[in-house]
Structures are given as structure tokens and as C-alpha cells.
Backbone as CSV, one residue per row, in Angstrom:
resi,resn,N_x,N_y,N_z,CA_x,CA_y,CA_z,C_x,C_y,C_z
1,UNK,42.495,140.183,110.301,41.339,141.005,109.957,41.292,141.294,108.463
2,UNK,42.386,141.519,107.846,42.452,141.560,106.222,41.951,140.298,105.672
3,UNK,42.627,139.541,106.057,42.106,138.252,105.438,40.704,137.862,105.504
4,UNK,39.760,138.463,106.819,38.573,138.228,106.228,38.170,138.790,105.817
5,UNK,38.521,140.087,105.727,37.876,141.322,104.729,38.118,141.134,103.171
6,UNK,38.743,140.500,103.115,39.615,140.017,101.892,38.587,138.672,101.112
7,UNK,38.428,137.296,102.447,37.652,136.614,102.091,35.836,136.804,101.449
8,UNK,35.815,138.036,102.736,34.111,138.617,102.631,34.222,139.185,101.390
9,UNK,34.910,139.980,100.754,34.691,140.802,99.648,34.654,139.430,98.663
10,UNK,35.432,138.815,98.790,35.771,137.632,97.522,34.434,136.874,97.050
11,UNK,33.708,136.677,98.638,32.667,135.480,99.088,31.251,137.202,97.982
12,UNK,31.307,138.265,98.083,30.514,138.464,97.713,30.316,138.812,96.328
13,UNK,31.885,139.063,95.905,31.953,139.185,94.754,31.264,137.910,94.205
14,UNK,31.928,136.741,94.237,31.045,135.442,93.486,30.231,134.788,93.674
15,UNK,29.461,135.070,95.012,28.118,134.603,95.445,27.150,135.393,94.829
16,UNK,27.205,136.852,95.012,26.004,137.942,95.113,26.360,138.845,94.080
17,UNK,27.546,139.305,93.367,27.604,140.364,92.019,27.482,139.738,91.189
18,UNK,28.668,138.551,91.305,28.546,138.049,89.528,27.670,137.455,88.754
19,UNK,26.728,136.532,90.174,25.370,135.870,89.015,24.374,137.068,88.658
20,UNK,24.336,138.246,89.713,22.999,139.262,89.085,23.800,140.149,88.083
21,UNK,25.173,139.923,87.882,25.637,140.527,86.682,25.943,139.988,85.087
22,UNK,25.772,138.469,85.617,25.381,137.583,84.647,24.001,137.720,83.993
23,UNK,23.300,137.941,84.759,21.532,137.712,84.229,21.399,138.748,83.879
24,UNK,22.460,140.133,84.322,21.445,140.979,83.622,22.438,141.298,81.996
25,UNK,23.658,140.862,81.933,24.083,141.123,80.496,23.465,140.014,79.859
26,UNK,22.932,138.759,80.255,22.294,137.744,79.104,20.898,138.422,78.945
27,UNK,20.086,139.075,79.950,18.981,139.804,79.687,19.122,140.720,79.089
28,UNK,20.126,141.688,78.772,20.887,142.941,78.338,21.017,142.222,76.799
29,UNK,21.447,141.524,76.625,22.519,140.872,75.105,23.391,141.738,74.889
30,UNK,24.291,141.154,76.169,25.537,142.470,75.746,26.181,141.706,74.251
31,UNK,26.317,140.555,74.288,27.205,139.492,73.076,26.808,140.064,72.038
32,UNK,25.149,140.327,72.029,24.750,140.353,70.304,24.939,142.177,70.399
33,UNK,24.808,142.936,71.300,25.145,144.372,71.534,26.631,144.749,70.691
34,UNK,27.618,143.888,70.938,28.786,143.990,70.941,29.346,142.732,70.213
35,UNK,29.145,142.737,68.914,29.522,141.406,68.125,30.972,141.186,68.121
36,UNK,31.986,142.223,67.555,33.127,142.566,67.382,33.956,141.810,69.072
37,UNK,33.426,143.111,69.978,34.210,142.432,71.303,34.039,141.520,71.601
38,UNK,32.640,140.492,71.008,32.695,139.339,71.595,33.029,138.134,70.620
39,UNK,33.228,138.624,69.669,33.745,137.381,68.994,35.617,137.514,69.344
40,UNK,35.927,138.467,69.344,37.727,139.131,69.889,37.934,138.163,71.350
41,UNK,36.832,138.235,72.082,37.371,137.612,73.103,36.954,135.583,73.458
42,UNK,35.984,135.811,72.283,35.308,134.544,71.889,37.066,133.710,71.289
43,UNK,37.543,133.809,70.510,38.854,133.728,69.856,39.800,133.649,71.206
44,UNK,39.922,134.519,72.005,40.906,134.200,73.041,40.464,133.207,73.886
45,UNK,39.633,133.273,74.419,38.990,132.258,75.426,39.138,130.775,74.879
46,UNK,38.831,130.719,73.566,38.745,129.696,72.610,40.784,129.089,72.683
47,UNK,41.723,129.956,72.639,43.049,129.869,72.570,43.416,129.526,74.316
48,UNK,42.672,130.118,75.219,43.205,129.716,76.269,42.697,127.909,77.434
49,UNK,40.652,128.347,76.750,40.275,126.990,77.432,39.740,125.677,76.344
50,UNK,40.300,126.430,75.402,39.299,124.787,74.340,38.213,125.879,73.727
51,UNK,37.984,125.371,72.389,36.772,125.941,71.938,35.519,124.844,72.709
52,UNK,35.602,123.737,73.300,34.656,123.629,74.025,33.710,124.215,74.802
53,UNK,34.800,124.989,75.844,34.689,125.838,76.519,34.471,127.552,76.804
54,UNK,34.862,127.640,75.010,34.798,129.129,74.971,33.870,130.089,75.202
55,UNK,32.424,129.498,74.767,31.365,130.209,75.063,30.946,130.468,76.143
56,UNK,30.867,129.832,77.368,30.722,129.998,78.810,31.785,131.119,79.357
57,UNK,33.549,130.516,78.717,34.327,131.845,79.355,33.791,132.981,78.825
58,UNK,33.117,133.005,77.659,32.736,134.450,76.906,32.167,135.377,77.457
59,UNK,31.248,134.639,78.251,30.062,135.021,79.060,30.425,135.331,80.558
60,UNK,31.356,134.339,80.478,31.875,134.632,82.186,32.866,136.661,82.045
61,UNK,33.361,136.015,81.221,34.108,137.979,81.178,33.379,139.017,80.671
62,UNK,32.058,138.921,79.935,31.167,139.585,80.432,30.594,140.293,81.564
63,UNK,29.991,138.988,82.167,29.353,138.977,83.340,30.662,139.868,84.365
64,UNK,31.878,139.542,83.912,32.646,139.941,85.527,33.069,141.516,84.639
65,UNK,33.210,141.625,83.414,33.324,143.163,82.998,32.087,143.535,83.995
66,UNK,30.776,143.538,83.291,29.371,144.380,83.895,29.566,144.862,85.693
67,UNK,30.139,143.506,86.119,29.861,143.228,87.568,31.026,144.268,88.406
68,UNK,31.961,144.452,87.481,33.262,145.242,87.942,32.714,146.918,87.622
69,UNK,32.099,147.320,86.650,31.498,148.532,86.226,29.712,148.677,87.519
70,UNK,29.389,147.570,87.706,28.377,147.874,88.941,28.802,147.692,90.014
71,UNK,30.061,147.296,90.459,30.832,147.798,91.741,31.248,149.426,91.658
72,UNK,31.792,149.449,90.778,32.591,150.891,90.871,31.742,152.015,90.780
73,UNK,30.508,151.729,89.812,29.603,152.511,90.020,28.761,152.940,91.760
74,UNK,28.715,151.645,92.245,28.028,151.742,93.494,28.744,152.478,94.101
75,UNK,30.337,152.271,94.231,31.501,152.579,95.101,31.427,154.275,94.802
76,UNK,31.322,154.837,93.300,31.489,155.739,93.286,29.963,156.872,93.201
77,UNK,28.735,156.213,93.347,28.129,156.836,93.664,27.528,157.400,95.378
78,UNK,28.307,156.091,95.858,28.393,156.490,97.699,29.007,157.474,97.633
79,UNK,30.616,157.874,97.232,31.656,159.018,97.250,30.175,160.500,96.685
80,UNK,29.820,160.014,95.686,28.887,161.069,95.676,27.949,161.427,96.691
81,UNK,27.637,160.628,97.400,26.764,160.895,98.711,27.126,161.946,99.549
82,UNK,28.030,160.933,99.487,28.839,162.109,100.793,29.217,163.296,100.696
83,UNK,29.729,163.635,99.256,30.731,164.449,99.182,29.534,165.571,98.061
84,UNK,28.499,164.855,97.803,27.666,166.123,97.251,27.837,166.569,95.988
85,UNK,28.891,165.363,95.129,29.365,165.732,93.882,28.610,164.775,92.950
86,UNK,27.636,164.344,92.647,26.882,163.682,91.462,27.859,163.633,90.221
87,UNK,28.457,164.836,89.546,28.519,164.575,88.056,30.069,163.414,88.645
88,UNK,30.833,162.899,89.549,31.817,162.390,89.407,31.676,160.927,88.974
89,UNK,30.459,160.514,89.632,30.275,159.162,88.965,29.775,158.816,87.798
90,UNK,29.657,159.779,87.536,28.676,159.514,86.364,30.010,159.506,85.425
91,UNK,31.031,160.686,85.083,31.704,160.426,84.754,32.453,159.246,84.985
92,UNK,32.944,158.923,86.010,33.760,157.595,86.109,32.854,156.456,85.372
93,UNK,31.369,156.512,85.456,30.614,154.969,85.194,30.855,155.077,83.468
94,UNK,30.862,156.239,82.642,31.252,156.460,81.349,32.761,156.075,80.806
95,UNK,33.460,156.295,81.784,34.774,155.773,81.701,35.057,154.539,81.892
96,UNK,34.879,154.039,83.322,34.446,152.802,83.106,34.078,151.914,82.018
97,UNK,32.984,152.389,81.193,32.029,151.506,80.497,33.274,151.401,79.289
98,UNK,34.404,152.033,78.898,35.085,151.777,78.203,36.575,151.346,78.381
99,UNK,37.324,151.580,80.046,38.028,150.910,80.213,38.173,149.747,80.851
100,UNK,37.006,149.003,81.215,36.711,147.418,81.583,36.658,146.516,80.704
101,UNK,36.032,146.973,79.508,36.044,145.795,78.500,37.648,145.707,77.855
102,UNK,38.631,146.981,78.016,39.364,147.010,77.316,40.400,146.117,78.126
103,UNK,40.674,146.557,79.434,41.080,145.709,80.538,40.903,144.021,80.755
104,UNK,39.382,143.601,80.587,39.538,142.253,80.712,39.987,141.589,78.910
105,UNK,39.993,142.414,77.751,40.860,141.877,76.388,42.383,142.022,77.262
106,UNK,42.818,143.058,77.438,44.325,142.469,77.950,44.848,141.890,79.176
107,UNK,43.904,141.499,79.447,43.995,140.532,80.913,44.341,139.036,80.096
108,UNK,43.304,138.998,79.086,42.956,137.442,77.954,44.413,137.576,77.269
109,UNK,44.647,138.441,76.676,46.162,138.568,76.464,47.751,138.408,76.999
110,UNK,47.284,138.622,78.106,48.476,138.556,79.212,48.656,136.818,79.826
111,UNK,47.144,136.610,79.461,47.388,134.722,79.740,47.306,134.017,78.991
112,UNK,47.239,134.188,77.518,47.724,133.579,76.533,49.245,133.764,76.282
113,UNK,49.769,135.401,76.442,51.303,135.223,76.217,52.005,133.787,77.286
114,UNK,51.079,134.243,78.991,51.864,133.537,79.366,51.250,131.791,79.625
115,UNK,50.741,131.454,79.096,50.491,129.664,78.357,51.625,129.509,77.238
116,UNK,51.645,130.418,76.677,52.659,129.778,75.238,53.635,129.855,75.822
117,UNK,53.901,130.859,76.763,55.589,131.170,76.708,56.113,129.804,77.872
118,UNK,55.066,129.654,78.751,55.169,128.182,79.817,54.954,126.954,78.474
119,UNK,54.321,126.936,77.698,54.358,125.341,76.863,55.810,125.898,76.273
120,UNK,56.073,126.632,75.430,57.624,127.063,75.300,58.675,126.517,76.190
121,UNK,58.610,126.973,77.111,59.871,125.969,77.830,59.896,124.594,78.403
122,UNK,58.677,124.411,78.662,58.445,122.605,78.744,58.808,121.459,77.673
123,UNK,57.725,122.235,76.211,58.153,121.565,75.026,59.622,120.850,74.926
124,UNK,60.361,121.151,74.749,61.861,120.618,74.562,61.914,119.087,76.044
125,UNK,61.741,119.807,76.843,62.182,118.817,78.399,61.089,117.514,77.390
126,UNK,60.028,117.840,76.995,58.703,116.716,76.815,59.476,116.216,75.762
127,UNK,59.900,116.814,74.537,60.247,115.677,73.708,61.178,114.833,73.687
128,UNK,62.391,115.573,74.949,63.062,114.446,75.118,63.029,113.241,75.337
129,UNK,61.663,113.561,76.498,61.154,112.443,77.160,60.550,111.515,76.362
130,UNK,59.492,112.279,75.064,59.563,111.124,74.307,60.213,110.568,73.302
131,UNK,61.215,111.159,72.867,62.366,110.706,72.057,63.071,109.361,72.622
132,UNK,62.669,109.484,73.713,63.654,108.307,74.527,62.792,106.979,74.862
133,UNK,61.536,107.424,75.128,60.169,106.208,75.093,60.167,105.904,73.852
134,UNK,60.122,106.595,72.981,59.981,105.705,71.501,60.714,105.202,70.662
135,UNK,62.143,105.723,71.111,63.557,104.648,71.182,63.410,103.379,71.819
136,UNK,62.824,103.573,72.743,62.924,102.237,73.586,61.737,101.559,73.483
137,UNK,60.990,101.614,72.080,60.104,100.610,71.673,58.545,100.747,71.980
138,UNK,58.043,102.285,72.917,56.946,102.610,72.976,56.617,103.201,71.698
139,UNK,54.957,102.987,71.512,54.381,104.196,71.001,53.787,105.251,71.360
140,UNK,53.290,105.876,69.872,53.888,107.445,70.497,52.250,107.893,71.440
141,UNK,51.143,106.977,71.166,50.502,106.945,72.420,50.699,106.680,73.983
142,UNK,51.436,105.944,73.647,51.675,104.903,75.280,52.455,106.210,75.793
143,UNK,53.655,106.697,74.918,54.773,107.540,75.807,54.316,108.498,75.683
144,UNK,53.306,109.634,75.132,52.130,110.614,75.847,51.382,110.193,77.011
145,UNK,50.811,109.310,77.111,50.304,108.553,78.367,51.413,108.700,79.547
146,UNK,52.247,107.631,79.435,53.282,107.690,80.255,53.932,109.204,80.912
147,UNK,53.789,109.803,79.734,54.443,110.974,80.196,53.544,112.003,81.521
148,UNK,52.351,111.829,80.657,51.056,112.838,81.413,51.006,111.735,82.869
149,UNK,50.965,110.457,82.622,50.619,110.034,84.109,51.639,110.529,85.314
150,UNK,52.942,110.335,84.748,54.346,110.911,85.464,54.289,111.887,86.556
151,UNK,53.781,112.969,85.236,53.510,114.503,85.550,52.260,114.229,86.565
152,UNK,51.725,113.726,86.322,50.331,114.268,87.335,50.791,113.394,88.722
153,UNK,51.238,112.469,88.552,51.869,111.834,90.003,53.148,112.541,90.748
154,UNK,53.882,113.170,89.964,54.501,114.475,90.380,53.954,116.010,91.020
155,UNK,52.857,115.967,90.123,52.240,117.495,90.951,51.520,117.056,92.483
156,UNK,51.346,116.209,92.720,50.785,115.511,93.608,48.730,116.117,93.354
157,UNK,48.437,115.714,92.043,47.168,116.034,92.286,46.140,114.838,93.307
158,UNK,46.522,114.109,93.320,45.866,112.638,94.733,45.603,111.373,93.599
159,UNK,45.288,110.421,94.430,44.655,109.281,94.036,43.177,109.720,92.796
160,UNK,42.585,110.878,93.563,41.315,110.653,92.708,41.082,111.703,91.760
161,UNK,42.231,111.638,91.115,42.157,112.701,89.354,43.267,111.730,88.917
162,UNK,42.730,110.145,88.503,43.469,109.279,87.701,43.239,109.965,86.490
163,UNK,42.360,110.614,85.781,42.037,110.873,84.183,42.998,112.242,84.188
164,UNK,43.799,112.249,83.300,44.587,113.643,83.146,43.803,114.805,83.092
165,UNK,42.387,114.999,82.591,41.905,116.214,82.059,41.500,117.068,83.321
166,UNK,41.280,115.993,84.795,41.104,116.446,85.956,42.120,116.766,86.794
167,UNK,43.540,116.157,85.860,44.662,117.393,87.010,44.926,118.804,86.945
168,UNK,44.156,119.468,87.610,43.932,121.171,87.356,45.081,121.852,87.754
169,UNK,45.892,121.190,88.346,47.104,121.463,88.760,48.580,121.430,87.789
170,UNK,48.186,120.836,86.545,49.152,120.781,85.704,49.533,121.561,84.685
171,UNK,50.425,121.969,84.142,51.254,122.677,83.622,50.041,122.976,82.237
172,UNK,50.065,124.011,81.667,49.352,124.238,80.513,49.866,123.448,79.519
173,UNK,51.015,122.772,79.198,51.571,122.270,78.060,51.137,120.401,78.236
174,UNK,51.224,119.937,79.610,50.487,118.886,80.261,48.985,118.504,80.002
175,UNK,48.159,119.667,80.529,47.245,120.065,80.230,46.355,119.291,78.805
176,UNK,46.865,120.130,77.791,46.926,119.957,76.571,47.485,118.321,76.016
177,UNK,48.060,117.577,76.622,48.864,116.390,76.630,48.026,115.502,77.111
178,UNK,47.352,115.822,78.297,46.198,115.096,78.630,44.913,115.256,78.194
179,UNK,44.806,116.457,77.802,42.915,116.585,76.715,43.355,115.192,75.364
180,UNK,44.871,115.274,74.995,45.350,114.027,73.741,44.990,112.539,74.837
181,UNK,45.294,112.833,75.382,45.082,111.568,76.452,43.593,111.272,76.128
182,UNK,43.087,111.326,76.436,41.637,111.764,76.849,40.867,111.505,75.810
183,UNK,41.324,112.215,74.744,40.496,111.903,73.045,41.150,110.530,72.704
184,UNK,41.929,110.055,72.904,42.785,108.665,72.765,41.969,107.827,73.471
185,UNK,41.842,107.647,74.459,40.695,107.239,75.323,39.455,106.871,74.411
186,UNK,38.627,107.716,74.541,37.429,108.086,73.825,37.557,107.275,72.395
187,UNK,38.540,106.973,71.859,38.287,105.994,70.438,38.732,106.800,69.023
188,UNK,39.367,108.972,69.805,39.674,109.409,68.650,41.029,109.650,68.396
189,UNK,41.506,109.644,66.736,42.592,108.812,66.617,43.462,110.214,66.739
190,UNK,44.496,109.639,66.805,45.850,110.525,67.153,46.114,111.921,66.617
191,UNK,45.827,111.658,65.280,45.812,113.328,64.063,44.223,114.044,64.487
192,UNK,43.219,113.447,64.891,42.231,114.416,65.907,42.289,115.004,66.425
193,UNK,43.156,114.387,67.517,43.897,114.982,69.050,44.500,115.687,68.344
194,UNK,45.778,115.772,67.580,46.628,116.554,67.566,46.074,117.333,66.600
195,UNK,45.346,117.572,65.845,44.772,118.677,65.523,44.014,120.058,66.376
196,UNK,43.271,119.217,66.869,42.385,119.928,68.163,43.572,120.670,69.250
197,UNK,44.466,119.570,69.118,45.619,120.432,70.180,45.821,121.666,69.496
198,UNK,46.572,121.544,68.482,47.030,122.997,67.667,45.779,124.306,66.958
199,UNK,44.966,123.602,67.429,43.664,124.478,67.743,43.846,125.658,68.665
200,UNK,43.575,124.673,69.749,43.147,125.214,71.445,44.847,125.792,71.289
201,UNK,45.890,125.631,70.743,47.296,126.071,71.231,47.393,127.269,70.862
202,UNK,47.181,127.393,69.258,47.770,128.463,68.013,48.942,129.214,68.607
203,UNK,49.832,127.820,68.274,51.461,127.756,68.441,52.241,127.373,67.300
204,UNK,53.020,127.931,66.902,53.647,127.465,65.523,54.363,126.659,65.782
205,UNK,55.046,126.151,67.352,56.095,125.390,67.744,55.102,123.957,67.694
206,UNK,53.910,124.323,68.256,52.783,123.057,68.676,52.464,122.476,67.372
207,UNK,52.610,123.337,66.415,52.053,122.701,64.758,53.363,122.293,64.361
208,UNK,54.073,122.724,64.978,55.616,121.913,64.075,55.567,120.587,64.379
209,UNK,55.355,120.755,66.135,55.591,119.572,66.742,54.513,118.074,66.143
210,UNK,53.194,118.808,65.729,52.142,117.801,65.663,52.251,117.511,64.198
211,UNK,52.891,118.270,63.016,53.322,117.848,61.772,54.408,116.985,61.918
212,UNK,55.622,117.040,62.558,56.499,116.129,62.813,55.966,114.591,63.083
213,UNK,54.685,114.669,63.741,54.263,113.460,64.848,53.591,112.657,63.584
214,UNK,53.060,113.237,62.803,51.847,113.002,61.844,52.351,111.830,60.777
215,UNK,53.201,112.987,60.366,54.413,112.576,59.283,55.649,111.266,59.525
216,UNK,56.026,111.545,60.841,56.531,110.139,61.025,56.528,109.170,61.728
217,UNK,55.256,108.701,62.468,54.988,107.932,63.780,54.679,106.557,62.359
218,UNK,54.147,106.527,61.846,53.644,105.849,60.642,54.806,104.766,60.779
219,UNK,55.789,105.443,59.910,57.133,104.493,59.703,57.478,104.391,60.719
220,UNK,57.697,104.490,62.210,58.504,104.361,63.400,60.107,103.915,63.225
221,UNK,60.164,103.901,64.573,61.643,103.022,64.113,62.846,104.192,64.223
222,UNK,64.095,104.182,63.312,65.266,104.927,64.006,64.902,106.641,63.177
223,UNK,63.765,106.260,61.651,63.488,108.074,61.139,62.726,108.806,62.377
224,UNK,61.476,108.264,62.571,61.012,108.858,63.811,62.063,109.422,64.826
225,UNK,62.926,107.973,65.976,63.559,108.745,66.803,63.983,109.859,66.275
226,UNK,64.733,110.056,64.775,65.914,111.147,64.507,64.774,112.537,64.342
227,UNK,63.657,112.536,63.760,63.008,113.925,63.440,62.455,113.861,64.709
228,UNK,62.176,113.148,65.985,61.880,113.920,67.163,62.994,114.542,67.877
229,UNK,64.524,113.817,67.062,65.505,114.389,68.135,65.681,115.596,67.566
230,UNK,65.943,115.983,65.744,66.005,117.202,65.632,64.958,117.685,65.782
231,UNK,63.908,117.861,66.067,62.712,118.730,66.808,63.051,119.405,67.921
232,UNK,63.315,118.097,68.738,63.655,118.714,70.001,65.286,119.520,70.081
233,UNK,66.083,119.393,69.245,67.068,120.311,68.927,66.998,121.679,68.878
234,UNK,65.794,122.076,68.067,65.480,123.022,67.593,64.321,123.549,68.339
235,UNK,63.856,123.327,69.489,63.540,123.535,70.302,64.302,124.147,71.371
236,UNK,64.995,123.255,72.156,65.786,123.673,72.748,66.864,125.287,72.142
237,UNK,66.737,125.209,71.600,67.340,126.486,70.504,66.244,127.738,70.991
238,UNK,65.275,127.447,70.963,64.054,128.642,70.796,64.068,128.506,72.238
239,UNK,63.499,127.344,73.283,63.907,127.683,74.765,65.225,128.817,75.181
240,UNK,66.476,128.257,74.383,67.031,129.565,74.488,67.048,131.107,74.497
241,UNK,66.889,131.240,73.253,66.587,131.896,72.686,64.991,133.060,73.956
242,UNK,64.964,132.327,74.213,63.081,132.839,75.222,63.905,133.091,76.531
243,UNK,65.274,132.429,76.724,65.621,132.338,78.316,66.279,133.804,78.195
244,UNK,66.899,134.285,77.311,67.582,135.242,77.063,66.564,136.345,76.765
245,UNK,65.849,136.284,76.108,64.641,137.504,76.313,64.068,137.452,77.627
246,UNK,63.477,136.718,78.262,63.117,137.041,79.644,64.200,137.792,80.732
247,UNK,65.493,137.264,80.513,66.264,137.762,81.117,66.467,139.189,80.918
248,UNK,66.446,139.506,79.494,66.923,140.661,79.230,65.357,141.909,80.138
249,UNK,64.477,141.252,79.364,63.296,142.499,80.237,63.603,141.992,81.745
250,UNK,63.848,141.055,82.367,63.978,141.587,83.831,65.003,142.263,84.336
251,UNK,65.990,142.655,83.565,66.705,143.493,84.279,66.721,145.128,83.256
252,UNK,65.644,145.213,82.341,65.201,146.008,82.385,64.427,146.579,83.154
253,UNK,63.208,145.605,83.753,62.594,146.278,85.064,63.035,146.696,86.249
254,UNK,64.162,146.578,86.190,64.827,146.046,87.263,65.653,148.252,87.280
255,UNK,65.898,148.808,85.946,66.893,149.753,85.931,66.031,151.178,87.163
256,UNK,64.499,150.869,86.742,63.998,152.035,87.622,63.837,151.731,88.962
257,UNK,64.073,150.509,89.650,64.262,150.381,91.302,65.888,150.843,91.356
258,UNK,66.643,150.594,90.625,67.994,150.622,90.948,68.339,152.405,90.801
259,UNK,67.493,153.009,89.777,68.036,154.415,89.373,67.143,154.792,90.953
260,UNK,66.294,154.862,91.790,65.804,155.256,92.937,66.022,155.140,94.023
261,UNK,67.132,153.796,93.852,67.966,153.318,95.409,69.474,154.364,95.264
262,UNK,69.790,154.781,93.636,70.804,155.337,93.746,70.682,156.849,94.149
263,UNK,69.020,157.568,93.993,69.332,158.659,94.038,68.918,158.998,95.711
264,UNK,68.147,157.575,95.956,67.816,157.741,97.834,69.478,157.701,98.584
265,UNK,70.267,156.772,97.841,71.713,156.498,98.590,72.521,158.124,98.077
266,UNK,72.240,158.613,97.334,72.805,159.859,97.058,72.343,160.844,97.948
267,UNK,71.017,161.362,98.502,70.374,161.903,99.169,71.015,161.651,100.289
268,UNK,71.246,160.030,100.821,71.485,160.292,102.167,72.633,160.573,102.687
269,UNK,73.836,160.495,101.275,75.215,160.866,101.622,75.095,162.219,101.346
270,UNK,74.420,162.556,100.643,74.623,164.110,100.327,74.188,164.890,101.245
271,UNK,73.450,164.720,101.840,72.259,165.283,103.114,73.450,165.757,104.029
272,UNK,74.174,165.004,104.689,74.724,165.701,105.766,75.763,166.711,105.537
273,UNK,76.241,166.670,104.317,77.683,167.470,103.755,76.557,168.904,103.797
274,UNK,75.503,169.027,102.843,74.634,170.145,102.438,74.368,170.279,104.161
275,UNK,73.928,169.977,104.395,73.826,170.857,106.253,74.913,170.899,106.777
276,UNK,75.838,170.556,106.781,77.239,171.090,107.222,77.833,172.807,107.079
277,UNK,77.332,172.577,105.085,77.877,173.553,104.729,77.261,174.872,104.259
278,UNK,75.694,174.329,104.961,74.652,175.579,105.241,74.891,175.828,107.031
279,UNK,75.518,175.363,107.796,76.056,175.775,108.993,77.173,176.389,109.429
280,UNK,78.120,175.884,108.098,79.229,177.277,108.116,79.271,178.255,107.526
């Protein structure tokens, strides 16, 4: 029964709120209303889907800010129905109107940390992989190719997403490996792609990596292998380096379940001594 209550709410959220909450902020101009927030999130969207793509997400977190502030409004002007209290929604829809936009910026934030911090630990595994294809006489197209086809025959996206840019299933750092795919394809040359990559990335590891590529694919041969191997050296260093910070905040999160199991396990040993010795 949750699950279809779950599905129905979902099915109406994106059938029936979000397009009449779309039409009415493009009828509204919330964008040109709000230049600042929308160029702030114009910039993230731009970092997470391609500046191709940015303007549509722009609009899409719009549309689902408005659409989330005309739910809650509805939600909380029923509570007023009932309950005979008018000024509560009104307050909440004022509140609202300033903690939704602020909410979907750190929502855009929270999935950019976590794209970099996932191309972060892949990076290193990838250059091995091509450190070792272009030792063994590929170029550094073919063993991007090679690599992205690998991966996508690994995620099991099927037979019919042969073109990398359609495995939606692949890793953000993949991802990005196959949009290079893709412009390679298309007839554009390698420092394109890898420009555009460190675009859509704004990764300092991704610009190291694509200055490294730039600088020595040219000469090939044993300088190349060696500045992809120390790349990937120094990579692997910063993967470290990231494995040990993650670790460390999870068992920081970790201190306030543990300080609450100790004071419930204290309670329950303590519990019976304290009635004991309120009975004698």
C-alpha cells in the first residue's frame, strides 16, 4: 500500500505539478526575476550536466523549487482549513519562498561534491588502465575508447547503448570519458574534448590529467608512458589521501549513535539497581 502511495504521489508530482509549475515560472520570469540565483545555479548545473545542458537543468530546478513551494502551500493551507488558523500558511509559504531556493543550491552542491569525489577515486584505477594500453602500442584515443567500451559492457547497460554517451548507467568519471568518445567520433580533435571535459569537470585533478595528455601524447613512446605513470602515482596519493578523510567523517558520524546506545545500555543496567534501592 506504501508503494503505491508512494508511486501515486511520484506519478503526480511529474505528470500534473511540475509542468504547471514550469509554465507558470517561465510565464512568471522567475530567471530574469532572480539573475544572481540563476546564474549560481546556471554554473552548477553547467559543472554537473555539460554546459549543453545547463539551461534546461536551470529551469528544471526552478520549475521543481516553485512546484515544491505550491505543494506545501496547498498542504498547508488545507491544515488551515481545518484547524481555522489562516496566518500559519501564510507564514510557512513566506518561509518557504526562501528556504526552497536555498535547499535546491545545496542539493546542486551535494552532487557536485559527490561527482568529483566518485571521478576522484576512479581517476587513478583509469590511468592505469591507460598507462598500460599505451605501453602496449595503443593510442591515447583507441585506449579511451577501449576503456569506455569495457566499462559499459561491464555495467551491463544492453546491446542497444553501443554509443557511450547513452550508458546512463555509468560512473560520472566514464561518463565524461565517453562525451571524449563521442566528440572523437564527431571529427573533434582530442584537446576539444579534453578541454570541454575540464569544463563540464572543474577539477584540478581533471586539468592535470588533460595537461599531462596534451603535452605528451605528441611525442608518444616510453616519455608519455612515464608522465602517465607519474600521474597516476600521484593520484593514487590523493585517492589516499580522500580514503582517509572519508573514513575519518564516518566514524565521526558514527560517535552520536554510539554515545546513545551507551547511555540506553546504561539506563538499562542502571534501571534495576535504582528500583532495588528505592525498595529498600
Amino acid at each position: 500500500m506504501r508503494l503505491v502511495n508512494a508511486g501515486y504521489v511520484a506519478s503526480l508530482w511529474s505528470n500534473r505539478l511540475l509542468p504547471i509549475a514550469a509554465s507558470l515560472a517561465e510565464q512568471a520570469g522567475l530567471q530574469r526575476r532572480f539573475p544572481q540565483l540563476a546564474a549560481k545555479i546556471h554554473v552548477k548545473a553547467a559543472a554537473l550536466y555539460g554546459s549543453a545542458q545547463a539551461h534546461e537543468r536551470t529551469k528544471q530546478v526552478f520549475a521543481s523549487a516553485l512546484a515544491a513551494e505550491i505543494g506545501m502551500l496547498a498542504f498547508g493551507s488545507a491544515l488551515g482549513a481545518l484547524s481555522g488558523d489562516w496566518m500559519t500558511p501564510v507564514m510557512a509559504a513566506g518561509v518557504l519562498t526562501v528556504v526552497i531556493p536555498v535547499a535546491a543550491v545545496k542539493r546542486l552542491d551535494r552532487l557536485i561534491a559527490r561527482k568529483r569525489r566518485s571521478m576522484l577515486l576512479e581517476l587513478p584505477e583509469f590511468l592505469n588502465k591507460l598507462t598500460l594500453l599505451v605501453g602496449a602500442g595503443d593510442t591515447v584515443q583507441a585506449a579511451i575508447g577501449r576503456c569506455v567500451a569495457k566499462r559499459i559492457r561491464e555495467s551491463g547497460v544492453g546491446a542497444g547503448a553501443d554509443a557511450p554517451g547513452q550508458a546512463v548507467r555509468l560512473t560520472p568519471l566514464y561518463r565524461e570519458l565517453g562525451a571524449i568518445v563521442q566528440a572523437l567520433d564527431n571529427r573533434q580533435s582530442l584537446a576539444q574534448a579534453l578541454e570541454e571535459m575540464c569544463k563540464r569537470c572543474g577539477m584540478a585533478e581533471v586539468s592535470t590529467f588533460a595537461t599531462t595528455v596534451l603535452l605528451n601524447y605528441r611525442r608518444g613512446g616510453n616519455d608519455f608512458v612515464y608522465a602517465l605513470g607519474e600521474l597516476s602515482r600521484a593520484m593514487w596519493e590523493k585517492r589516499k589521501a580522500m580514503s582517509r578523510t572519508l573514513g575519518e567523517e564516518a566514524s565521526a558520524k558514527l560517535v552520536v549513535p554510539m554515545v546513545i546506545i551507551f547511555i540506553v545500555v546504561m539506563i538499562v543496567v542502571a534501571a534495576p539497581a535504582v528500583l532495588m534501592m528505592n525498595r529498600m
